[in-house]
NUDREN-832990 format. One line per 3 residues: their letters; for each residue x, z, y of C-alpha. Coordinates in nm, 2 decimals. Each point is the difference from the previous one (the first is absolute). Layout:
% residues N
A) X Z Y ~ ...
This chain:
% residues 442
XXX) 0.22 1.19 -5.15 ~ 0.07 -0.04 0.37 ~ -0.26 -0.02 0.28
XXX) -0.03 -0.36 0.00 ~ -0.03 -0.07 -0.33 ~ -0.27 0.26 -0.08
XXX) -0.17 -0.17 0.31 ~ 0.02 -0.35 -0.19 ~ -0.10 0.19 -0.30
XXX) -0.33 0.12 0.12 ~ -0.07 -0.26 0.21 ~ 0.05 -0.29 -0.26
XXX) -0.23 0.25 -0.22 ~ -0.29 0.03 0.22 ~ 0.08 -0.43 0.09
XXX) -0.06 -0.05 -0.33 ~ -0.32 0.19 -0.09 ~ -0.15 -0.16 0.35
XXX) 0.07 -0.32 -0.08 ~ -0.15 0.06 -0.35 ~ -0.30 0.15 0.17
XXX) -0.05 -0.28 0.30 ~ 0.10 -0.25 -0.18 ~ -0.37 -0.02 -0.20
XXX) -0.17 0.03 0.31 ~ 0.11 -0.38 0.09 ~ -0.05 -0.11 -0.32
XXX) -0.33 0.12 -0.06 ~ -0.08 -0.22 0.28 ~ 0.17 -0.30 -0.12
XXX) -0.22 0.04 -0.32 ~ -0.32 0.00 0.24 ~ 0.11 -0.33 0.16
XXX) 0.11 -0.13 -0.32 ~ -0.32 0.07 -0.15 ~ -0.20 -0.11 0.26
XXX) 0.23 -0.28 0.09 ~ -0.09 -0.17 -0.30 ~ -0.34 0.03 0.05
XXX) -0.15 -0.40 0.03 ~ -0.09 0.12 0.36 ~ 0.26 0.16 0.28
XXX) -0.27 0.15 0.20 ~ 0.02 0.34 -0.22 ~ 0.39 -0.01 0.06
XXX) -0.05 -0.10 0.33 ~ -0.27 0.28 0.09 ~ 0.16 0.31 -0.18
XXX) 0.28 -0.12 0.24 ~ -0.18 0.01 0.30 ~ -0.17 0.32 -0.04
XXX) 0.29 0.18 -0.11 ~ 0.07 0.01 0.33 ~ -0.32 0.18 0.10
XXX) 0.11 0.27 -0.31 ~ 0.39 -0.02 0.15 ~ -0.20 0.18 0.32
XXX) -0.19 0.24 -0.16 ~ 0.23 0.16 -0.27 ~ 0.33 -0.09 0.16
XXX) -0.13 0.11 0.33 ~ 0.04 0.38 -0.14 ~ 0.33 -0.11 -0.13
XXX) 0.17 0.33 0.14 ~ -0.20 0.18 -0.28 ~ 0.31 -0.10 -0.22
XXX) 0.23 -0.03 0.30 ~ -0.02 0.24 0.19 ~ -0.03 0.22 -0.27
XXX) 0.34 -0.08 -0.16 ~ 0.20 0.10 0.31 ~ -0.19 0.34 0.04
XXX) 0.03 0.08 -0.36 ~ 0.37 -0.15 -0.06 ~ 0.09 0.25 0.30
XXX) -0.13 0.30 -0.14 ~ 0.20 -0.08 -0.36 ~ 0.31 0.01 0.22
XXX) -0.12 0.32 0.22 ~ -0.09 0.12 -0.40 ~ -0.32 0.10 0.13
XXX) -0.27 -0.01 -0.29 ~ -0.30 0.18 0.17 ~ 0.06 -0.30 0.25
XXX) 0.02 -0.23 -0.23 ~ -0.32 0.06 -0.17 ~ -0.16 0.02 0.34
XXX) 0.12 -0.36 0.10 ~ -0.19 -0.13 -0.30 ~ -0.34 0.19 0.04
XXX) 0.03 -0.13 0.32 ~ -0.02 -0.35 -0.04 ~ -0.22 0.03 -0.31
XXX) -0.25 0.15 0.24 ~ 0.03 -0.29 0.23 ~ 0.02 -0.23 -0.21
XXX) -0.34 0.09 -0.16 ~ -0.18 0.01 0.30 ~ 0.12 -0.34 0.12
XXX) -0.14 -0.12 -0.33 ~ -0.32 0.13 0.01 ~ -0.02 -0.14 0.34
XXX) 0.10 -0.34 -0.13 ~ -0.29 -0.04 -0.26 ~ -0.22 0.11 0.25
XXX) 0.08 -0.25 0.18 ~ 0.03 -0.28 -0.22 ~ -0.26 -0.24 0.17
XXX) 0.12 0.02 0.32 ~ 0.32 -0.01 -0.07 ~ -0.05 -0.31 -0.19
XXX) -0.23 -0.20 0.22 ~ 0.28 0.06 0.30 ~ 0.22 -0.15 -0.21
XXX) -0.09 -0.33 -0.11 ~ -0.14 -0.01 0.40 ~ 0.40 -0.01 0.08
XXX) 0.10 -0.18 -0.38 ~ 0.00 -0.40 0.03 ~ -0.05 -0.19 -0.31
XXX) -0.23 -0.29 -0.16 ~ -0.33 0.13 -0.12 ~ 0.11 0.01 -0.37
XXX) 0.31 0.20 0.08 ~ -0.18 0.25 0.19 ~ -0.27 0.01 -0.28
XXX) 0.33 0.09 -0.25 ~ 0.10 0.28 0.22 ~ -0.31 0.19 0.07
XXX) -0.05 0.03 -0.38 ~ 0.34 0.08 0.00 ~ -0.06 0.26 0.28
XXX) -0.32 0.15 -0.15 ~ 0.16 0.13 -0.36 ~ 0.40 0.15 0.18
XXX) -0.17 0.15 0.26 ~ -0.12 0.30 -0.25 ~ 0.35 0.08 -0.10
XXX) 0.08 0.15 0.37 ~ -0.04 0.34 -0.05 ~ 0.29 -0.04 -0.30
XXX) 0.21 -0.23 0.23 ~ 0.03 0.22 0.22 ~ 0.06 0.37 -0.22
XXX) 0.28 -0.27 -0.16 ~ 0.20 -0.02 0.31 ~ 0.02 0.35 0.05
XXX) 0.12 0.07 -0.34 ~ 0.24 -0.24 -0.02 ~ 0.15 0.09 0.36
XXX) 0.02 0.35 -0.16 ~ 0.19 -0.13 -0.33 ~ 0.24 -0.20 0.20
XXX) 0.08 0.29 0.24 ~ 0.07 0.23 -0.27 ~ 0.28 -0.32 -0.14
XXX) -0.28 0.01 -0.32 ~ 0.00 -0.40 -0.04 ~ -0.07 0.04 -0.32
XXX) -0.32 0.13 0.07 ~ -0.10 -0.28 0.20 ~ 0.12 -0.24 -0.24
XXX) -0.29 0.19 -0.29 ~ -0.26 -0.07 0.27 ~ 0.10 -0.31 0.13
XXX) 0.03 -0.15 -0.38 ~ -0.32 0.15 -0.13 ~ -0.20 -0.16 0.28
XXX) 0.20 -0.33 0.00 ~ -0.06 -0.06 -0.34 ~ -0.32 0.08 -0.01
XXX) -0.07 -0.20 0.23 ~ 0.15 -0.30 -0.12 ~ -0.17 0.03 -0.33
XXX) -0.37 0.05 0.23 ~ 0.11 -0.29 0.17 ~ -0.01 -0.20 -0.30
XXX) -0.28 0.13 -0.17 ~ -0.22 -0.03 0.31 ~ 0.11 -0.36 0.17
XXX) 0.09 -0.16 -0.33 ~ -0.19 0.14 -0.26 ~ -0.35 0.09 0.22
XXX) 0.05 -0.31 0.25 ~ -0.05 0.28 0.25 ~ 0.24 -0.18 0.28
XXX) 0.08 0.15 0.32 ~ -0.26 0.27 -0.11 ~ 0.17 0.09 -0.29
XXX) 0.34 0.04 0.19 ~ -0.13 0.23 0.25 ~ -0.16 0.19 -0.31
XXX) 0.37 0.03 -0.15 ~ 0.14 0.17 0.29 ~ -0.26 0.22 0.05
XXX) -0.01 0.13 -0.35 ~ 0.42 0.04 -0.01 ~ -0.02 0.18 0.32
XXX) -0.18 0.28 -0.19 ~ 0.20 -0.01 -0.26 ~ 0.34 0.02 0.16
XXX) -0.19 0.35 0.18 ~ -0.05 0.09 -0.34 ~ 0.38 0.02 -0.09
XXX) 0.13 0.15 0.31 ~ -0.25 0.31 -0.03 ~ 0.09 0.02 -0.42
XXX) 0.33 0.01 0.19 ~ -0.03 0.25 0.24 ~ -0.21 0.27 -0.19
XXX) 0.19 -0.04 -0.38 ~ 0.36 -0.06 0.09 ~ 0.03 0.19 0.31
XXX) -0.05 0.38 0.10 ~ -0.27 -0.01 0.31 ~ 0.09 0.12 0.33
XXX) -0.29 0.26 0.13 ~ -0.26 -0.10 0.22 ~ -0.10 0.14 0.30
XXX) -0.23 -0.11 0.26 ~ 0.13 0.15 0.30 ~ 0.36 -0.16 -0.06
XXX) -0.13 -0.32 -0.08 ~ -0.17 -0.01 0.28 ~ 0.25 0.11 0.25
XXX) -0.03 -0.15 0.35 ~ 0.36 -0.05 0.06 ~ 0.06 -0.18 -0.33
XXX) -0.33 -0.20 0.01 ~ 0.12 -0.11 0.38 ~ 0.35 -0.10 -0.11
XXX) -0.16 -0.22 -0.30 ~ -0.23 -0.18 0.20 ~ 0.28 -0.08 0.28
XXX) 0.21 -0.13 -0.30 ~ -0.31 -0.16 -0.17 ~ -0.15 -0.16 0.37
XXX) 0.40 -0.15 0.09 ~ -0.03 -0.14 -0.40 ~ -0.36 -0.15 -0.03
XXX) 0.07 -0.18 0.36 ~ 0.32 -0.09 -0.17 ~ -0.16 -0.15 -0.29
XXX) -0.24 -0.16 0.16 ~ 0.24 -0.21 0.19 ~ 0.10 -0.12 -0.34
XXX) -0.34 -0.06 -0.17 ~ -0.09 -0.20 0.35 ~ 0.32 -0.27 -0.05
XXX) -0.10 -0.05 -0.37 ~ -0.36 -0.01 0.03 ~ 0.05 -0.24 0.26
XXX) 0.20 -0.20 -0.16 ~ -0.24 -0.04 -0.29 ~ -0.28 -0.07 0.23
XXX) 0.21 -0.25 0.18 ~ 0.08 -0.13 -0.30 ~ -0.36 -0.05 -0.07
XXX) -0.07 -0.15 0.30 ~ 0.26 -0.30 -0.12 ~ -0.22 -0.07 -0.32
XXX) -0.07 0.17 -0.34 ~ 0.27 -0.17 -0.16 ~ 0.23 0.12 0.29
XXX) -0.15 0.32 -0.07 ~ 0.08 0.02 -0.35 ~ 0.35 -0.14 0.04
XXX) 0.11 0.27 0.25 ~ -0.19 0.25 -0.27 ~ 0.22 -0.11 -0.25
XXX) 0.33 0.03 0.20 ~ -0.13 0.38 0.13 ~ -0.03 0.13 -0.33
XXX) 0.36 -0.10 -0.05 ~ 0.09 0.16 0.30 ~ -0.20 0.26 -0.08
XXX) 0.20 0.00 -0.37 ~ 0.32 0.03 0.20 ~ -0.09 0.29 0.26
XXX) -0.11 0.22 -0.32 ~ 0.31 -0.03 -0.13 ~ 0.21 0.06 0.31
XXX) -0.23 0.29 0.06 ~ 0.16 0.15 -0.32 ~ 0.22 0.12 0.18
XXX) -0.15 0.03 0.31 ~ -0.20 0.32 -0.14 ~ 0.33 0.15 -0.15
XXX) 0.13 -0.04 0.39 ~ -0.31 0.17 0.12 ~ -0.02 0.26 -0.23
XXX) 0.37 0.09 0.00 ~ -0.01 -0.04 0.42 ~ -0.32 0.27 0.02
XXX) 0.23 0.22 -0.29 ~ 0.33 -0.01 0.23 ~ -0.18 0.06 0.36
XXX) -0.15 0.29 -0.21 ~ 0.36 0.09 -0.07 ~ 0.15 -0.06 0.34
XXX) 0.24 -0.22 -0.17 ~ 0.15 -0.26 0.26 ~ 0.28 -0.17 -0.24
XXX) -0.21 -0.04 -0.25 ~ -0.26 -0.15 0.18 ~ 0.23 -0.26 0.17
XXX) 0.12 -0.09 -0.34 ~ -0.35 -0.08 -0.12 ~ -0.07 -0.20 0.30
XXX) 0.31 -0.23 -0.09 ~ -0.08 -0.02 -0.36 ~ -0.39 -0.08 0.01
XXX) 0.10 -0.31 0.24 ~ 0.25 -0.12 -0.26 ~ -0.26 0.08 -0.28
XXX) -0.29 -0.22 0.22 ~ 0.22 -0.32 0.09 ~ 0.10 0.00 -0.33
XXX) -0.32 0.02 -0.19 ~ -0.13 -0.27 0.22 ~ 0.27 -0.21 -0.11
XXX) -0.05 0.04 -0.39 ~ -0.40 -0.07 0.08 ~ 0.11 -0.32 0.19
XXX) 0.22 -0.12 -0.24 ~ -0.19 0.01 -0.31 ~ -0.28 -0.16 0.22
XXX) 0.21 -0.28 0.05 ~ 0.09 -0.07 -0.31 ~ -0.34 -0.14 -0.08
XXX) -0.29 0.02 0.26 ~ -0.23 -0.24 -0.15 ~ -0.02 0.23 -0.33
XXX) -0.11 0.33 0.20 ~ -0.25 -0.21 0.15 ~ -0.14 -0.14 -0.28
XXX) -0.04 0.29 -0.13 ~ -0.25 0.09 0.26 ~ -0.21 -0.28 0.01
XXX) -0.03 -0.32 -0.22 ~ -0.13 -0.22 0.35 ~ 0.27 -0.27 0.04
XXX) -0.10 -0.04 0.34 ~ 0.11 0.41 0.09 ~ 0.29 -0.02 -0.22
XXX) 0.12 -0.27 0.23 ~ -0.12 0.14 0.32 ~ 0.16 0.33 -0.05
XXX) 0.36 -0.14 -0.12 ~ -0.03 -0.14 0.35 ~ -0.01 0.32 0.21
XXX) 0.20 0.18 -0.27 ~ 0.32 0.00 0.19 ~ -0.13 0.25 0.25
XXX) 0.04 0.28 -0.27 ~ 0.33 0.01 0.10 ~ 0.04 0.06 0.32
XXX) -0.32 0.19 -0.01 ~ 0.17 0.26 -0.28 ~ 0.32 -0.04 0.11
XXX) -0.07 0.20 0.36 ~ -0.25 0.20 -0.15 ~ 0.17 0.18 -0.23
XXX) 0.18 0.20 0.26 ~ -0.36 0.08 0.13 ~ -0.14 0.11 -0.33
XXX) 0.32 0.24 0.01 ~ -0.02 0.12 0.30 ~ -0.37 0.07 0.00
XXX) 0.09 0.22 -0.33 ~ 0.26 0.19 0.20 ~ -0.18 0.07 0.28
XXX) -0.32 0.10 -0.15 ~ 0.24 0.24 -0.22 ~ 0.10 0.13 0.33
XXX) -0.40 0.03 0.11 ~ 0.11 -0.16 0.29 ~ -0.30 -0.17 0.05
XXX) 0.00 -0.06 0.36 ~ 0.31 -0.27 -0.04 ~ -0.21 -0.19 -0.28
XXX) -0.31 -0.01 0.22 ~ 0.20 -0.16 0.31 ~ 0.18 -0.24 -0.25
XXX) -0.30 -0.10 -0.14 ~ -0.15 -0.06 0.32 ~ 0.23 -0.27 0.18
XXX) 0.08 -0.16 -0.38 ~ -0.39 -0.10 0.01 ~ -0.08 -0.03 0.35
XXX) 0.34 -0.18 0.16 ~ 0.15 -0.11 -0.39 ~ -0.27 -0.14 -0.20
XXX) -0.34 -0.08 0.22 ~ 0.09 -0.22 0.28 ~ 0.18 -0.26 -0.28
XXX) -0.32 0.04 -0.20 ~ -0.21 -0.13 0.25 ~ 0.17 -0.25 0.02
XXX) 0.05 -0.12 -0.32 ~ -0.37 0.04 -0.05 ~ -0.07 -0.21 0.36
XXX) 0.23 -0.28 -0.16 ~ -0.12 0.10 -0.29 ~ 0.38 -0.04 -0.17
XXX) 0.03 0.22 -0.33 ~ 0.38 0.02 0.02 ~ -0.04 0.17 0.39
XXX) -0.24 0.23 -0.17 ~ 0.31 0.07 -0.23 ~ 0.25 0.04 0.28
XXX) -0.24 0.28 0.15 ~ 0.02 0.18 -0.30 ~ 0.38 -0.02 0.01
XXX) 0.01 0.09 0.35 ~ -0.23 0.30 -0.07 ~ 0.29 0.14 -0.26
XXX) 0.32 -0.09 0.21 ~ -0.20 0.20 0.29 ~ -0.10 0.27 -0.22
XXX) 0.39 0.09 -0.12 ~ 0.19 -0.06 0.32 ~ -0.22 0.27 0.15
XXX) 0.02 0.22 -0.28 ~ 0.35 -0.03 -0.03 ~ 0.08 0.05 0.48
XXX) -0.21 0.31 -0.16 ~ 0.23 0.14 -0.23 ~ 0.31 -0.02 0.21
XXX) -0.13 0.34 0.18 ~ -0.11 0.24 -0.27 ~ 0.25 0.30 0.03
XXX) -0.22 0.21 0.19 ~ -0.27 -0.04 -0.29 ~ 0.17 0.29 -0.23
XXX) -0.05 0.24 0.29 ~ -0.40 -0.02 -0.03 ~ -0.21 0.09 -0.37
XXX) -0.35 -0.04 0.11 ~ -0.18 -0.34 -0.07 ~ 0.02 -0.28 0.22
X) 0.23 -0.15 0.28
């Protein structure tokens, strides 16, 4: 088998068990708005919406647990440097656990700030701090999660994520239903769901770790090293302001979206979980990208890292295009299968066309991200990330929300990704010298 063919090989492999793994992420979320979507009241859709934004800050805020974690521990696979290995998970699981303890500690605060900067009809609001009150106990396990499935991914072990991922997915589709349908438990009983799965999915990656895999030793003074802990909070710092950026465009545009009306609000839902369908998907392969890019810096190996840049932008547009297609084919059905409200079926099918553009400029993005994090070359992301939100997406959201137009509101969000891979990509015209350097970070 030549070069580029075992490069297809491994890369369609690790595609395949991503897209397996992601793929329920989505739809586990589809099944919450289906199930609360055909609810006789929209304010439980409507208010899980809302404050998933306030849960997008607090668990996605420490994104780089699973980030930044794949790049550091893809890098020493290709430097074949186990001890190191080890170390980069004990790391984050030590970070990770303290930022969860911190996060039930501060549960009330955390909450009350939230729904001072949330907007949304009494009712709604009502839906989300129930909502709120039950996930909020599933932190600690959030959190552990990322770092364990950053690990997986660097070590090109999908189908490690893909036990987790299923165990907690399907769990929590099953709580779902037993809890909202079964116990009438509403937004309540959704929070509950996650919460629970969250625990669940920590369950399977430690039966994973301690009875399929030898341990790597553990010892204090290593984990603990002050270079290495420096270099992982430079990398984490340039990711979380990074992710940040992004959380701010979308929570944004949900509040926006609020602003223009609960039914507004519950359109736009709809359409973002579709999105959201179609960026797990495309992130497939964006996590085969990132952990084959953090493999071959390990390696040093330039032509086989220009040959995965050029085939994970191929691999992005085109996944975009299947998505968009069978989208097309019948948008009414997918969102009738989301909620039974004439009214938002109609109201959706109206902004639906914004998908396209919308997925059509962010797949490059979603690849790009992937290689770049691969290539903990967190720096670029944070700068990208910055003028997509600040230059790209906010000033057309203001004023979409000042003329209070839904579709300008749209056209931000489409800005924001056409922003997002043009700098990404005047970024990756100049990465030569990066094969020089093997510490973290850019």
């Amino acid at each position: 088998m030549n070069r580029l063919s075992h490069l297809y090989a491994r890369y369609f492999r690790l595609t395949f068990l991503n897209i397996l793994a992601n793929i329920t992420v989505p739809l586990v979320g589809l099944v919450d708005i289906a199930m609360l979507g055909h609810l006789p009241d929209i304010r439980f859709m409507a208010g899980v919406a809302l404050v998933s934004i306030l849960f997008d800050y607090l668990f996605w805020s420490f994104g780089f647990l699973r980030m930044g974690t794949t790049g550091t521990a893809a890098q020493a696979v290709g430097r074949a440097d186990r001890n190191g290995l080890f170390l980069v998970l004990y790391r984050a699981l030590l970070l990770a656990g303290l930022i969860g303890g911190a996060l039930l500690i501060l549960q009330y605060p955390l909450r009350e700030a939230g729904f001072l900067l949330l907007s949304g009809e009494a009712g709604v609001e009502d839906a989300g701090r129930a909502y709120f009150n039950a996930r909020i106990w599933g932190a600690p396990a959030a959190l552990l999660n990322f770092a364990f499935l950053g690990w997986y991914l660097g070590r090109e072990e999908s189908h490690n994520v893909l036990l987790m991922t299923a165990v907690a997915n399907l769990a929590n589709i099953g709580l779902n239903y037993l809890f909202i349908i079964r116990l009438e438990m509403a937004a309540f009983g959704a929070g509950l769901a996650s919460m629970l799965s969250q625990y669940l999915m920590l369950g399977t990656a430690l039966w994973i770790l301690f009875l399929k895999k030898p341990i790597g030793a553990w010892h204090w003074p290593e984990v603990m090293d002050r270079g290495e802990i420096r270099s992982m909070f430079r990398l984490n710092r340039d990711i979380l302001v990074r992710t940040l950026g992004l959380i701010t465009a979308f929570a944004l545009f949900t509040n926006f979206s609020s602003l223009l009306g609960t039914a507004v609000l519950a359109a736009n839902t709809i359409l973002l979980k579709l999105q959201t369908l179609a960026a797990y998907l495309i992130d497939g392969a964006a996590f085969a990208s990132e952990s084959l890019a953090g493999v071959f810096r390990g390696e040093k190996n330039a032509a086989a890292l220009r040959r995965l840049f050029r085939l994970s932008l191929i691999t992005g547009e085109l996944f975009a295009l299947l998505f968009l297609g069978l989208f097309l084919l019948s948008p009414a059905t997918y969102f009738g299968i989301m909620t039974s409200h004439e009214s938002l079926i109609e109201l959706a099918g109206r902004f639906g066309p914004w998908l396209l553009p919308v997925l059509l400029f962010g797949a490059p993005a979603y690849m790009y991200d992937g290689l770049f994090l691969g290539l903990t070359m967190g720096k670029t992301l944070r700068n990208s990330m910055f003028f997509s939100t600040l230059l790209g997406f906010l000033p057309l959201a203001l004023l979409a929300l000042y003329l209070r137009n839904n579709h300008l509101l749209w056209g931000a969000m489409t800005l924001f990704m056409i922003v997002r891979a043009t700098t990404l990509w005047a970024a990756s015209r100049n990465l030569r010298p990066l094969l020089d350097r093997t510490a973290p970070g850019d």
